[in-house]
N, C-alpha and C positions, 0 to 999 in steps of 0.2 A: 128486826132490821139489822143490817150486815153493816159494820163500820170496820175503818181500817186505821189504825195509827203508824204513822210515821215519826219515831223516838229521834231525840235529836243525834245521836249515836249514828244516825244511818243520811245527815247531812253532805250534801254537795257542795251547793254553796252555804258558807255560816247559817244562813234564814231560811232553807228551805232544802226541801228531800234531795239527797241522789237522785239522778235520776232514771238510772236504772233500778235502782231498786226500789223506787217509788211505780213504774211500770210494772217491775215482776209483781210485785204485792197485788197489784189489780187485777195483773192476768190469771191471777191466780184463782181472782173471783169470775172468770169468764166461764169457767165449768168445761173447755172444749178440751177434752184428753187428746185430740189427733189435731196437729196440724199448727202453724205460726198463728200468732196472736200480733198484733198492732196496736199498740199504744200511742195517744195522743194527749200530749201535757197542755191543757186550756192555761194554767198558770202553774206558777213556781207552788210546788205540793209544803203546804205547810206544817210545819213539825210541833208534837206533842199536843197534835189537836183530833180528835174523834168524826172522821171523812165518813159520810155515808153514801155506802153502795148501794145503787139503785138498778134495774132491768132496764133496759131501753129496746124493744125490739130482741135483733141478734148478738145484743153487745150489753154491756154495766157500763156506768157512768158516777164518776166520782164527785161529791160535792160536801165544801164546808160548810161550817155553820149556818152561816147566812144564805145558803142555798145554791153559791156560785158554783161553777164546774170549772174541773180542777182536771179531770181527767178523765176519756173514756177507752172502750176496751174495744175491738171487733175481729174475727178472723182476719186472718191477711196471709200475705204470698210471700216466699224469699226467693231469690235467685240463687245461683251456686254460690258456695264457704268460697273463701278467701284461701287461697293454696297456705299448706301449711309448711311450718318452718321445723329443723331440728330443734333439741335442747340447747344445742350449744348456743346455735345462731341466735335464739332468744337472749340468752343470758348476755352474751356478748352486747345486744341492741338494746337491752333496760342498763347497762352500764352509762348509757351516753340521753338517758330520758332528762325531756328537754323540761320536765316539771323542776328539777333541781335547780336550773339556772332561772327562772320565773314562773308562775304558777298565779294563774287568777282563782284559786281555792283551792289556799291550801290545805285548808281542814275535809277536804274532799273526804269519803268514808272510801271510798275504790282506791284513789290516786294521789292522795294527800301526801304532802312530804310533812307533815303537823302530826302523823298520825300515829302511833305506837305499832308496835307486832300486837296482833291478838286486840288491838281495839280498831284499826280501821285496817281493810284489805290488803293495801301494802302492795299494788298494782301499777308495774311502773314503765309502760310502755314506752321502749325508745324507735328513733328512726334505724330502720331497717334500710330503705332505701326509699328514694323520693315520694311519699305518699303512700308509706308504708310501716306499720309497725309491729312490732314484736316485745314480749318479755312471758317470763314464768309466772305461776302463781301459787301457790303453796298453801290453800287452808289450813286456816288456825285449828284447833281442836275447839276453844270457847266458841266457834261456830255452827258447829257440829250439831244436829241433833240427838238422842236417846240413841238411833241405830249408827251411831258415829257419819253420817252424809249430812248432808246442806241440804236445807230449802232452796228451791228453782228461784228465789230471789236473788239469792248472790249470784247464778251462776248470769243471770239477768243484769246485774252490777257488773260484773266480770267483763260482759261483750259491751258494756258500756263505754268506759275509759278510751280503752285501746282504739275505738273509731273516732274518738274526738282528737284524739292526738296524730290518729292520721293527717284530720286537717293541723290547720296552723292555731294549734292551742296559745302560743306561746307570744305570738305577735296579733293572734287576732280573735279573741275572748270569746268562747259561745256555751252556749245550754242547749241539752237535750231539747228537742221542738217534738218527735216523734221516734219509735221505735219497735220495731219488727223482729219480734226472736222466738226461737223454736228449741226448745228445751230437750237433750235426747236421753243425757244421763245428771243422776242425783252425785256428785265428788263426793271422794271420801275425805275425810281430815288426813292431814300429813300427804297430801297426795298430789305429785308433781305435776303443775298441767301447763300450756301451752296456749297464751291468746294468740292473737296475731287480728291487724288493723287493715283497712285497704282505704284510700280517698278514692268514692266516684265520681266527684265534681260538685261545683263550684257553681253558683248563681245569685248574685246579690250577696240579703245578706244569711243565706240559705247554704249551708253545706252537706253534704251527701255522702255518707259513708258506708261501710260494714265492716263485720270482725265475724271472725269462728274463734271458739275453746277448742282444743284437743287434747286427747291425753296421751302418754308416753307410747301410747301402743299407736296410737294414729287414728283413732276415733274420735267422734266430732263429740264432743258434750255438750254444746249449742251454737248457734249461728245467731246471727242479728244484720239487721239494716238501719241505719238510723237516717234523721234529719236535725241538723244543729242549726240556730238561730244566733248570728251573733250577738253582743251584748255588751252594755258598758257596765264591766262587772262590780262598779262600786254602788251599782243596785241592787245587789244581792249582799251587802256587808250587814 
């Protein structure tokens, strides 16, 4: 039986997984080499506890101890990447990330201002322009694998952030609800890349995003589509 753990090192909110890289980890059990993967968070992914992956059909299905489902996996579809930005424009737009002036988790592992170099991502999406975000991102080396690249979970943490901060992270608290990414390259450590955010809209208490990675040459590293759920985040403390 196939189980996945989620270490508290890889937290979003304090009590529970990122959430993208509680998705990437799943998709990764999806087994589909070709094509975007879709994740769906039934609940906040719990940390330092042994989640078992199950088959369902054309998709896995994640559940804790007690049997509940936590998360499943199915193919899915993306739309076109989010136009991308230079380096500079990035660097200039994570100068002004609106996580420094409030932050409903701050121990984020993507987007934390809590977080050290080399312990959490250090992903610090700023406004680019109205429902738009940009910044760099620099793999650590301690993230690295044996062939010095990253497992497709970070780079699945990576398109995470930068679409939540599209929307209004900052006045208006949410978690990952769903998410759609398409993986195209493994980054190397020390190697400069390029998120960028887009907001699609707005419905309740449902928000609508995407982000692409690219790297300095102008290729995509991955795309994503997400769904955020707002939240009153002193339920996750």
């Amino acid at each position: 039986m196939r189980t996945i753990r989620i270490e508290r090192r890889y937290r979003g909110p304090t009590s529970s997984g990122n959430g993208g890289w509680s998705a990437g980890r799943l998709a990764a059990q999806h087994g589909s080499a070709d094509g975007p993967i879709q994740v769906t968070l039934r609940r906040p992914p719990p940390l330092n506890t042994e989640l078992t992956v199950e088959p369902d059909g054309d998709g896995v299905r994640l559940h804790n101890p007690g049997g509940d489902l936590v998360a499943e996996a199915v193919a899915g579809t993306l739309a076109h990447p989010v136009e991308q930005v230079d380096v500079d424009a990035a660097r200039a737009a994570e100068r002004d990330y609106a996580g420094w002036r409030e932050h409903p988790f701050p121990e984020c592992f993507v987007c934390g201002i809590d977080r050290d170099e080399g312990d959490g991502m250090r992903v610090f999406p700023g406004r680019l322009a109205p429902g738009r975000t940009a910044c760099t991102w620099t793999p650590h080396p301690t993230m690295a694998g044996p062939d010095g690249r990253l497992d497709p979970a970070y780079v699945w943490a990576a398109l995470d952030c930068p679409g939540g901060w599209a929307g209004d992270l900052e006045g208006r608290p949410m978690v990952l609800g769903r998410m759609t990414a398409q993986i195209d390259a493994r980054p190397a450590a020390g190697e400069t890349l390029v998120a960028v955010g887009q907001l699609l809209d707005v419905d309740g208490r449902k928000t609508y995003t995407a982000s692409t990675v690219y790297d300095l040459a102008g290729r995509i590293v991955g795309s994503a589509a997400h769904v955020w759920i707002a939240v009153d985040p002193t339920a996750f403390s």
